[in-house]
C-alpha atoms as a printed R data frame, in Angstrom:
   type eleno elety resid chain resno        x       y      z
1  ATOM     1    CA   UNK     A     1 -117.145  10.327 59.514
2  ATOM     2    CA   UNK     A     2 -116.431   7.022 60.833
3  ATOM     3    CA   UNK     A     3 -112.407   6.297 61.521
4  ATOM     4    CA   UNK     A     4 -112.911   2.896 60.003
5  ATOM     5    CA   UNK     A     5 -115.392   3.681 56.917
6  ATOM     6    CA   UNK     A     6 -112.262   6.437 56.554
7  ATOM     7    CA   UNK     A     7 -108.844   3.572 56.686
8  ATOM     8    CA   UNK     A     8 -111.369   1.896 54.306
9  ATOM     9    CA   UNK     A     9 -111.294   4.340 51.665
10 ATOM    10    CA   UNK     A    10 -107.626   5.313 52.086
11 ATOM    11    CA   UNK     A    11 -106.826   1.356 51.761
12 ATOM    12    CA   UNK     A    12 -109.060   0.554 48.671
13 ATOM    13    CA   UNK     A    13 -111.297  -1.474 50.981
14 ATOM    14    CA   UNK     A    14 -108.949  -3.700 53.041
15 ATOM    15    CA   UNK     A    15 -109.974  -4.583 55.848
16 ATOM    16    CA   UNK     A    16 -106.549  -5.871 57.106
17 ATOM    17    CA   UNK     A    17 -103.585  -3.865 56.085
18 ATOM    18    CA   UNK     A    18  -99.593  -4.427 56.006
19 ATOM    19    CA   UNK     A    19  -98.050  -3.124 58.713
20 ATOM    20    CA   UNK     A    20  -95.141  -1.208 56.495
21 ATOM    21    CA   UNK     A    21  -98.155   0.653 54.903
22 ATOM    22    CA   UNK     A    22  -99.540   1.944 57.823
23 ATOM    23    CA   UNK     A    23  -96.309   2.145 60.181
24 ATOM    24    CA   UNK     A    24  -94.728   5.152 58.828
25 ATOM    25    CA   UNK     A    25  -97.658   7.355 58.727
26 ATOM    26    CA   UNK     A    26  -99.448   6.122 61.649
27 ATOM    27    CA   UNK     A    27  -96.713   5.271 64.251
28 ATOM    28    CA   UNK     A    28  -93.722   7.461 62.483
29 ATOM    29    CA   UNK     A    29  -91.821   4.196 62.432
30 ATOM    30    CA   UNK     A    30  -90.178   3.056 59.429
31 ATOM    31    CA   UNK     A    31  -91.425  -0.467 58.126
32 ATOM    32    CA   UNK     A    32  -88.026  -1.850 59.573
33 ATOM    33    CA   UNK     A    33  -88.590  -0.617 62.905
34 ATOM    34    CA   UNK     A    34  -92.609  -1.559 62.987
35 ATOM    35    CA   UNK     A    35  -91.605  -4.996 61.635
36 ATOM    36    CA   UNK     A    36  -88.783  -5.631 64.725
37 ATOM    37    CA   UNK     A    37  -91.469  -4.014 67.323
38 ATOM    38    CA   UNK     A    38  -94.251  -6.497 65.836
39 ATOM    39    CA   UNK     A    39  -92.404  -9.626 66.670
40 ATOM    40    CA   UNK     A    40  -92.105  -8.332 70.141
41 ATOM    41    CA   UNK     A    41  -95.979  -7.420 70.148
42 ATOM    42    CA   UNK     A    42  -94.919  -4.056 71.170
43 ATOM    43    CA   UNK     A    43  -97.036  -1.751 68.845
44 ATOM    44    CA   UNK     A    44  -99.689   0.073 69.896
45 ATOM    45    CA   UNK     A    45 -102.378  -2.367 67.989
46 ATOM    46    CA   UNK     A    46 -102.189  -6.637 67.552
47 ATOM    47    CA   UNK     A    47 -100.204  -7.030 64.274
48 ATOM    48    CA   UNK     A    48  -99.775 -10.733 63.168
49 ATOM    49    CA   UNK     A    49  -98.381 -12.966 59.915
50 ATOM    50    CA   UNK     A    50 -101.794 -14.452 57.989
51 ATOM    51    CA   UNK     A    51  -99.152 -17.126 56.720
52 ATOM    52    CA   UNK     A    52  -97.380 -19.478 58.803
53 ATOM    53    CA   UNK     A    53  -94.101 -18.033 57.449
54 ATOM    54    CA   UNK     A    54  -91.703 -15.544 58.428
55 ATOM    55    CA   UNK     A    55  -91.514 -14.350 55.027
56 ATOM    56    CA   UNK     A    56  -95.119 -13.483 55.519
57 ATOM    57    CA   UNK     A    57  -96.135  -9.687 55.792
58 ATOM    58    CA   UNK     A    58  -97.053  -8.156 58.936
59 ATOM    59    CA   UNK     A    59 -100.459  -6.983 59.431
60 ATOM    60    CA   UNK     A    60 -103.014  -4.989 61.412
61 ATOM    61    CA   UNK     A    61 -106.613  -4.751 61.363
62 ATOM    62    CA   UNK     A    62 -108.661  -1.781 60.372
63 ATOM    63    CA   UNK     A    63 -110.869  -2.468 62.859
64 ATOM    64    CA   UNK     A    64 -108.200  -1.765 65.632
65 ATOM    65    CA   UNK     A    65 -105.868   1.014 64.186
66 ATOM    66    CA   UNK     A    66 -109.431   2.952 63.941
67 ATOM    67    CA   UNK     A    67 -110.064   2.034 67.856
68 ATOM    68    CA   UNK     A    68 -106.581   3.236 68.665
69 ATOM    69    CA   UNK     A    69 -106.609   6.658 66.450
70 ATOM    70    CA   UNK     A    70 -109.936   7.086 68.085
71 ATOM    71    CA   UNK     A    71 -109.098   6.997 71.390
72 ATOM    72    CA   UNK     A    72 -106.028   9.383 70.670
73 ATOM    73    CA   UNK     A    73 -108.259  11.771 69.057
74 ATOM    74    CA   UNK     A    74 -110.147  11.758 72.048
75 ATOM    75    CA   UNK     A    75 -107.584  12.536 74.309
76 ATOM    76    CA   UNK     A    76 -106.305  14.653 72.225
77 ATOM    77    CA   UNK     A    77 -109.753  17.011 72.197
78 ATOM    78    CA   UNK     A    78 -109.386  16.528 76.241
79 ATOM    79    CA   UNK     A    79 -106.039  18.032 76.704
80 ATOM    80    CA   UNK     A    80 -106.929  20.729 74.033
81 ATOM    81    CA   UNK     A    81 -109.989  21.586 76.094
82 ATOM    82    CA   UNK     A    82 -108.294  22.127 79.488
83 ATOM    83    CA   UNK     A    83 -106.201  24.679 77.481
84 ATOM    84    CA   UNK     A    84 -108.505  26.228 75.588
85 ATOM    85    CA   UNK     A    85 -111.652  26.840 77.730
């Protein structure tokens, strides 16, 4: 199955989703954490306000958290080969 088709489904369809939705169970950050690392641009995706306001929620696309969990994945089926074959 396609990683994004997949963050689709789990996120009724959004293509962009808040950052203290996805943080926690992504990143194992908690939404405060995520939100401080944001405004330093220091996540592992872009995040970014829609709003011109601070007040605004942080977000990531779904196109870009399913880039970075597949590239994890894949490095992840890497280091599992050189132990396992």
């Amino acid at each position: 199955m396609n990683t994004y088709f997949g963050l689709l489904a789990e996120f009724d369809g959004r293509s962009e989703l808040p950052l203290d939705e996805v943080a926690p169970r992504f990143f194992g950050l908690s939404a405060r954490t995520a939100s401080f690392r944001a405004g330093a641009q220091a996540l592992p995706v872009p995040a970014y306000r829609a709003g011109d306001s601070q007040k605004s929620p942080w977000l990531v696309s779904a196109v870009d958290l399913a880039q970075y969990l597949d590239v994890k994945r894949a490095e992840a089926r890497e280091q599992w080969k050189m132990v396992n074959e």
